[in-house]
N, C-alpha and C positions, 0 to 999 in steps of 0.2 A: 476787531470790533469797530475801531475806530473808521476801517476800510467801509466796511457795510452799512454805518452810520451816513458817510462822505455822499453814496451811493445814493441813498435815499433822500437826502438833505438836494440832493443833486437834483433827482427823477420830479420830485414834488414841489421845489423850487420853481421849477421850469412850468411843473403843470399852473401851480396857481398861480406865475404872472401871467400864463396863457385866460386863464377862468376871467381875470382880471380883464384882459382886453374882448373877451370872448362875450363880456353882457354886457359890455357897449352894442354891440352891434345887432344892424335892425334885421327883420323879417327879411326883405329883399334879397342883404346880402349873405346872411345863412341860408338862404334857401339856391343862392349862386352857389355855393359852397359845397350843399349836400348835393348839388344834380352833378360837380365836376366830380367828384369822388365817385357816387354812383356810375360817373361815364367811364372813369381810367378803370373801376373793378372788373365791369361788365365787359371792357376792352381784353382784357388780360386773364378771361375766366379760363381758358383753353391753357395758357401758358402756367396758370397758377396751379391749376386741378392737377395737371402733370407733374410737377412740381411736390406737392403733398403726397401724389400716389405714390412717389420714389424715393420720398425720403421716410415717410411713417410705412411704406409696407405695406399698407390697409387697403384696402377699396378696390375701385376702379375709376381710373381718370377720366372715364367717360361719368362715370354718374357722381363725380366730384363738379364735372362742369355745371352738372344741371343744380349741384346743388351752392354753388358760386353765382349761377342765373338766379336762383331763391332769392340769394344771400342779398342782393344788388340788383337786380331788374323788377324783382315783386316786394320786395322791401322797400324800395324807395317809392315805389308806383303807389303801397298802404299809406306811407306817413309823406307823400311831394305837398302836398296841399292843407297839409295840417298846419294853425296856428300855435308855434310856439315861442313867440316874443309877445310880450306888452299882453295887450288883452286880449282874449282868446275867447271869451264868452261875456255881453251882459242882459241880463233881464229886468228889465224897467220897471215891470210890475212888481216887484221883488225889492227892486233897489240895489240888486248884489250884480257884482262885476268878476268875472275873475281873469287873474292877471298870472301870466306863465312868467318862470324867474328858474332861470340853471341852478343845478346842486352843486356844479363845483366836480373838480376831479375824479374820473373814474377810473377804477381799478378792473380790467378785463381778464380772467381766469379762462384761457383758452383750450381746448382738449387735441390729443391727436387725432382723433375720429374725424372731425370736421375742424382741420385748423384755417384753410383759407377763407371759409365761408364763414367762417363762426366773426374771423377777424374784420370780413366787409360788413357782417349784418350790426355788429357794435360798434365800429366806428360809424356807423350810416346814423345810429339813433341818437350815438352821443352828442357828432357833429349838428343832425337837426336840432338839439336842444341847448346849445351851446357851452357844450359839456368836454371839457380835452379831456381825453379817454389812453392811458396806459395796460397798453398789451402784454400781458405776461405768459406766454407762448408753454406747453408743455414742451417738454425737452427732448420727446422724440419727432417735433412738427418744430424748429428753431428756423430753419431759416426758410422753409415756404413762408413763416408769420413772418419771418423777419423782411422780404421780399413783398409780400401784401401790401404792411405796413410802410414800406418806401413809397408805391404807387399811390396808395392814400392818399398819404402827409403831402408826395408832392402834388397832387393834384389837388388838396385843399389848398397848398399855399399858392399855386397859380391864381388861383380863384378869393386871393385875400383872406384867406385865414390867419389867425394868428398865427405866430412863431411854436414850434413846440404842442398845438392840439392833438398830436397825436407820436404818444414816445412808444418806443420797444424799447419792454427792461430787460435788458440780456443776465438775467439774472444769476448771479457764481452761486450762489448759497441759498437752502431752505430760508434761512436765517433772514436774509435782503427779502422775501416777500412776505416772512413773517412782519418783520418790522416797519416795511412799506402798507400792509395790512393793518395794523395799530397803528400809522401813524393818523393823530387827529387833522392833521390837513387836507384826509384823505376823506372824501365823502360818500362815494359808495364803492362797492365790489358785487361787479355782475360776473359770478361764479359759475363758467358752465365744465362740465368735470366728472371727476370722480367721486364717491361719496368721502373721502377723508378729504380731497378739495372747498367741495361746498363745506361740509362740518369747520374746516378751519376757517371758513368767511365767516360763517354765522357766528361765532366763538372770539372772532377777534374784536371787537366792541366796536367795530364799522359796522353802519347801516349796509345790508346786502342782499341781493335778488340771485337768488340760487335755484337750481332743480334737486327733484328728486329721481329715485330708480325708477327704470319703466317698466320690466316682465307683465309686458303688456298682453292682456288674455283678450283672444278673438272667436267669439260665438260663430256656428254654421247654424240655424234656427232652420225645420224641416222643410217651412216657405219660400227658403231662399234660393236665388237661381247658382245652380250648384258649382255647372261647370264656369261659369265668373265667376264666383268666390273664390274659387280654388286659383283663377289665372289671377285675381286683383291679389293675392296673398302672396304667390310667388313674386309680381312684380315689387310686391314689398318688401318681404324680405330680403331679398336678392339683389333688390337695390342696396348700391356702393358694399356689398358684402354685407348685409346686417350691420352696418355701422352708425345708424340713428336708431338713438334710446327709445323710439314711438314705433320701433320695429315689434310685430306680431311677436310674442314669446311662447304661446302655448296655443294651440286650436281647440276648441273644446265645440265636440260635433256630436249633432241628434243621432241615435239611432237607425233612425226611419232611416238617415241619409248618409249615413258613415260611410257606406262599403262603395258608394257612386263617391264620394267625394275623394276618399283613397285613391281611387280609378283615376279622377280628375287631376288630381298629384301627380301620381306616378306617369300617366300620360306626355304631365308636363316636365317632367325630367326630375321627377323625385324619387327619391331613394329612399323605402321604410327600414328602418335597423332592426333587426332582430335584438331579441333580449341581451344576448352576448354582446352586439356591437352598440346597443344602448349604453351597456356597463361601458366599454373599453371610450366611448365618445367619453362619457362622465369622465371619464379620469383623464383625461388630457384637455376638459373644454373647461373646467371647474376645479378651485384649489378649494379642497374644504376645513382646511385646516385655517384659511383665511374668509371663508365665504367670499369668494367672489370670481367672476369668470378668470380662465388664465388669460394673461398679456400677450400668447402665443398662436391664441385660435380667434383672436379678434382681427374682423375684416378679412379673412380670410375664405378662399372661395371654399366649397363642398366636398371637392374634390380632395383639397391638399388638407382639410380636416380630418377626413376619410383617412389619407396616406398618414397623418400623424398617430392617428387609433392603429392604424394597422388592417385598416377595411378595404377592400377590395370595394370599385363602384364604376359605373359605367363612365366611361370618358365626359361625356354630356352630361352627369348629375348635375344638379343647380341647389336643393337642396335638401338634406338629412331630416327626415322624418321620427321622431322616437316615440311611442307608445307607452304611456304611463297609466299610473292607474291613483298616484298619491303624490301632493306638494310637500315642497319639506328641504331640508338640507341635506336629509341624508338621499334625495332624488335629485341629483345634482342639473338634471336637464331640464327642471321645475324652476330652474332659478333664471332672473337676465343673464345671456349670453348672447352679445352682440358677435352675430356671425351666421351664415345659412345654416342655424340648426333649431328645432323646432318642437316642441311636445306636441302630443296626440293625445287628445280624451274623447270618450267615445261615452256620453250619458243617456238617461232616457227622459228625457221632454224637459222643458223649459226651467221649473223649479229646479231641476239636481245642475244644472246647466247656469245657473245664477248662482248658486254655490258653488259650484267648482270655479267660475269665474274670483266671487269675491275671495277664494283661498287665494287663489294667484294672484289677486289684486294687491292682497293683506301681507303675501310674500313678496316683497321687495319695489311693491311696485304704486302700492298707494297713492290716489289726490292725479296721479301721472294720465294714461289713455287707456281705455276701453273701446273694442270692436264687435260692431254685430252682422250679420250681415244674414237678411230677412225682408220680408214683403208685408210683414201683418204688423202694423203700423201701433196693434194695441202692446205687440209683445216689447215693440222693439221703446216706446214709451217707460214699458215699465221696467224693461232692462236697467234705461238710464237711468231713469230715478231710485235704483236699489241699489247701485253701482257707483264707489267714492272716486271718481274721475275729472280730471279738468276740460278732457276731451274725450264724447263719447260718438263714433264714429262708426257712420250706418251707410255699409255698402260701396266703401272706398278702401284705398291700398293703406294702410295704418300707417305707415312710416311717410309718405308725400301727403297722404290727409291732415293728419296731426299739424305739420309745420306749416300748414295754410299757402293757398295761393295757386296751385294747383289744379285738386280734387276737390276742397273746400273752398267755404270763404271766411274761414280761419285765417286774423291776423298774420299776414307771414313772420317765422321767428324763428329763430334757434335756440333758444332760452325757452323750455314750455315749464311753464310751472304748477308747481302738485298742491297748492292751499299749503293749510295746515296740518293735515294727515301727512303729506311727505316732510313736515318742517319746511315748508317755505311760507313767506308773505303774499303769495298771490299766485292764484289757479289759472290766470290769464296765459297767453303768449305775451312773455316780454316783448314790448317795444319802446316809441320814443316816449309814450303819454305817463311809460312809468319813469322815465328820469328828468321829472318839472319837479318842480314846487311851485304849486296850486295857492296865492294868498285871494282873498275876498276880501271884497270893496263891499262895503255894505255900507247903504245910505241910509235914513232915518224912513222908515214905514211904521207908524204908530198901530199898534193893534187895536181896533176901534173895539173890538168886543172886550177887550182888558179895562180898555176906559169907561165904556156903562155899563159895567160888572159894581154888581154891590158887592166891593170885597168884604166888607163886613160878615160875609156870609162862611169865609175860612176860616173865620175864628170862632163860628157857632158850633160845640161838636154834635150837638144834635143834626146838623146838617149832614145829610147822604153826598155822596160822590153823585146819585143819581138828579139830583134836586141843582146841586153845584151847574153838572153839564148842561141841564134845561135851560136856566139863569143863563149860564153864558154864553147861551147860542140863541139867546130869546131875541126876535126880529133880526136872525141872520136865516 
C-alpha cells in the first residue's frame, strides 16, 4: 500500500509543480508549445500508427495514420488560434470580461482502439490550456502510449514547457489509478474507454469528461442516393476495422429501396449471413453473460471474424451483413460491436424507421450519433429532432463525420460526448474550450429600469405580474 501511495504522491507531485509553473505563462508561448507538439505528432503519424497496429492487433496502420493526422493536423488547425490565457472575451456594453485560467492536472484514460491518436489529441488540448495532462495508457496499447508520450513531452520541452507537463503512469495496479483517480490534487479525468472505465471516473469524486456507447443506427430513407450510401457506409465501417465508437452499428433501410441497396453491399464486397451464420457471428462477436462485445472480434477484419464463426466468405469480404428483425440482448448483433459487422433492418416508411432507430439508440447507444442518409430535407429535420443524439449525421461516413474535420465541420475530437442520456456532462466533441475555467469580470452596469421602478408596487398583492411588467418596461 505504502508502494502505490509513493506512486501517486510521485505522479501528482510533479504534475502540480508543473500546473504551478504552467499559469505563468502567456499566450505566445503556450501557443509555441502546442504547434511543436502538434509538429513532432504529425511527424511520427506513420511511425506511431505502425506501432499501435502491432502491439493492440486491431486496425490497420494505414487508417491509424489518418486517424494520428485527425488527432494532430485538424486538431490543432480547430483550437491554433484560440484564446486561452488572460482574457479571451470582453463586452463593453455589458461590462463583463471573461478571463481563461487552467484547471490543474489532468488525468487521461486512454483506450486500445485508438491509443496513438486518442494520446496526441489530449495532450494537444491540455497543453493549449495550460493543463499537464497524465496519460494512463490501456494495457494492451502500453508502449505505443508510452512512445507517443516521449515525442510529446520532448517536443514540448524543446519549446519551454515545463518540466513534467506531460507524465506516463506506467501503472502496476488497478489500485494506483484508483487512487490517483480520488486523489484531490487531481482535477479532472478525460475518460475515453470502456464503460466500466468511464463508470469509474464518474464515481471517483473527480470532476470528469467521459463518453458513452455508440450502436450507432444509420437510416437509408427511399430519397437517398443509394449506390453512395451503401459505398459512404462501408468506408465507415471498414475503416481502421470498426474501431471508432461513431462507427454505423445497425442500417435500418426503406423498403422501396432494400433489395437495390443489398445489391450496393454486396457489389461492394459484402457478405449477407444467413440465419445460421448470424447465430454462429453472435456467439463469438458478443459475451452475453457480460453484455458486451468480445475482446477477440474487435478490430478485426471480416474475414478472420468469418474464420472465427466458422464461415466460409470470399477472400475480398470487407464486411458481415446480418439481418435482424428485433433489438435486445438476447439479438446479440443488435448490440455495439466495434468490428466489420453490421445489422440489417428492412422497415416500411419513415415512422417504423424512427422507431427502430430510437430502439437502437435506447440500446446502448444513447446522447452518442445518429446517421441518415436522404435528400428530403423535411424528413431528414425531423429525424433529428426525434432522435437523442450529440451528432446527427446526414449523408456522410458515420465513423470520420462524427469526429469532425473531415466529412464535417464537427469540432475535431476523440472524446464525443452523449449529454445526459449517456451519463456524461456534455453532448459536445471534447476539446480545449472544455478544460478552462471561465471567471467573469463584471463591472458595475446599473439597471436603469430597476431604478425608476416604483418598487412599492412588489409589495402591493393586488398587483398582477401583468401590470408589474408594463411598470417596468414603461419608456423603455
Amino acid at each position: 500500500m505504502q508502494k502505490e501511495t509513493n506512486i501517486v504522491d510521485e505522479i501528482l507531485g510533479k504534475a502540480t509543480a508543473a500546473a504551478a509553473v504552467f499559469s505563468q505563462l502567456g499566450q505566445t508561448q503556450v501557443d509555441r508549445i502546442t504547434r511543436a507538439v502538434f509538429e513532432a505528432a504529425l511527424d511520427n503519424r506513420v511511425r506511431l500508427a505502425k506501432l499501435a497496429a502491432e502491439e493492440t492487433g486491431m486496425g490497420r496502420w494505414q487508417d491509424k495514420v489518418l486517424k494520428n493526422v485527425v488527432a494532430s493536423q485538424y486538431v490543432y488547425e480547430s483550437i491554433k488560434n484560440q484564446k486561452t490565457v488572460g482574457v479571451i472575451s470582453e463586452d463593453f456594453e455589458t461590462g463583463i470580461a471573461e478571463i481563461a485560467q487552467p484547471i490543474g492536472p489532468i488525468l487521461a484514460i486512454i483506450p486500445c482502439t485508438n491509443p496513438t491518436a486518442t494520446v496526441m489529441f489530449k495532450t494537444l488540448i491540455a497543453l493549449k490550456t495550460r493543463n499537464p495532462i497524465i496519460i494512463s495508457a490501456h494495457h494492451r496499447a502500453l508502449e505505443c502510449c508510452r512512445e507517443t508520450v516521449r515525442i510529446c513531452y520532448e517536443a514540448a520541452l524543446a519549446a519551454d514547457a515545463p518540466d513534467d507537463c506531460v507524465i506516463f503512469f506506467d501503472r502496476g495496479s488497478r489500485e494506483d489509478t484508483q487512487n490517483l483517480m480520488r486523489d484531490p490534487r487531481l482535477a479532472l479525468i478525460l475518460a475515453t474507454g470502456g464503460e466500466s472505465v468511464v463508470k469509474a471516473a464518474y464515481s471517483s469524486g473527480t470532476p470528469a469528461l467521459g463518453v458513452g456507447a455508440g450502436n450507432v443506427p444509420v437510416y437509408i430513407e427511399e430519397s437517398a442516393d443509394i449506390p453512395f450510401a451503401a459505398e459512404q457506409i462501408l468506408i465507415s465501417k471498414t475503416f481502421d476495422n470498426g474501431t471508432i465508437c461513431a462507427s454505423e452499428q445497425a442500417m435500418v433501410v426503406e423498403r422501396k429501396v432494400a433489395t437495390r441497396f443489398l445489391f450496393e453491399l454486396v457489389e461492394r464486397g459484402a457478405h449477407v449471413l444467413s440465419e445460421a451464420e448470424v447465430e454462429a457471428v453472435g456467439k463469438i462477436a458478443f459475451d452475453r453473460e457480460r453484455r458486451t462485445m468480445t475482446a477477440e472480434v474487435v478490430g478485426q477484419p471480416a474475414t478472420r471474424v468469418a474464420a472465427m464463426a466458422g464461415i466460409n466468405v470470399h477472400p475480398d469480404t470487407r464486411l458481415l451483413v446480418a439481418p435482424l428483425h428485433h433489438v435486445g440482448f438476447d439479438v446479440p448483433l443488435s448490440c455495439e460491436i466495434l468490428a466489420p459487422i453490421i445489422a440489417y433492418y428492412v422497415v416500411d416508411g419513415f415512422d417504423e424507421a424512427v422507431n427502430r432507430c430510437i430502439d437502437l439508440n435506447f440500446h446502448g447507444g444513447i446522447g452518442h450519433t445518429v446517421s441518415i442518409f436522404s435528400n428530403d430535407d423535411g424528413k431528414i429535420r425531423r429525424f433529428a429532432e426525434t432522435m437523442n443524439a450529440g451528432r446527427v449525421l446526414v449523408n456522410m461516413p458515420s465513423s470520420q463525420g462524427a469526429v469532425g474535420g473531415m466529412f464535417s465541420k464537427l469540432t475535431p475530437s476523440l472524446t464525443l460526448g452523449c449529454g445526459t442520456g449517456g451519463k456524461n456532462i456534455t453532448m459536445d466533441n471534447v476539446s480545449a474550450r472544455h478544460l478552462l475555467n471561465i471567471q467573469r469580470l463584471a463591472r458595475r452596469r446599473v439597471n436603469q429600469r430597476m431604478e425608476r421602478f416604483d418598487a412599492s408596487l412588489y409589495f402591493d398583492e393586488s398587483v398582477k405580474a401583468g401590470a408589474i411588467e408594463a411598470a417596468f418596461n414603461h419608456n423603455f
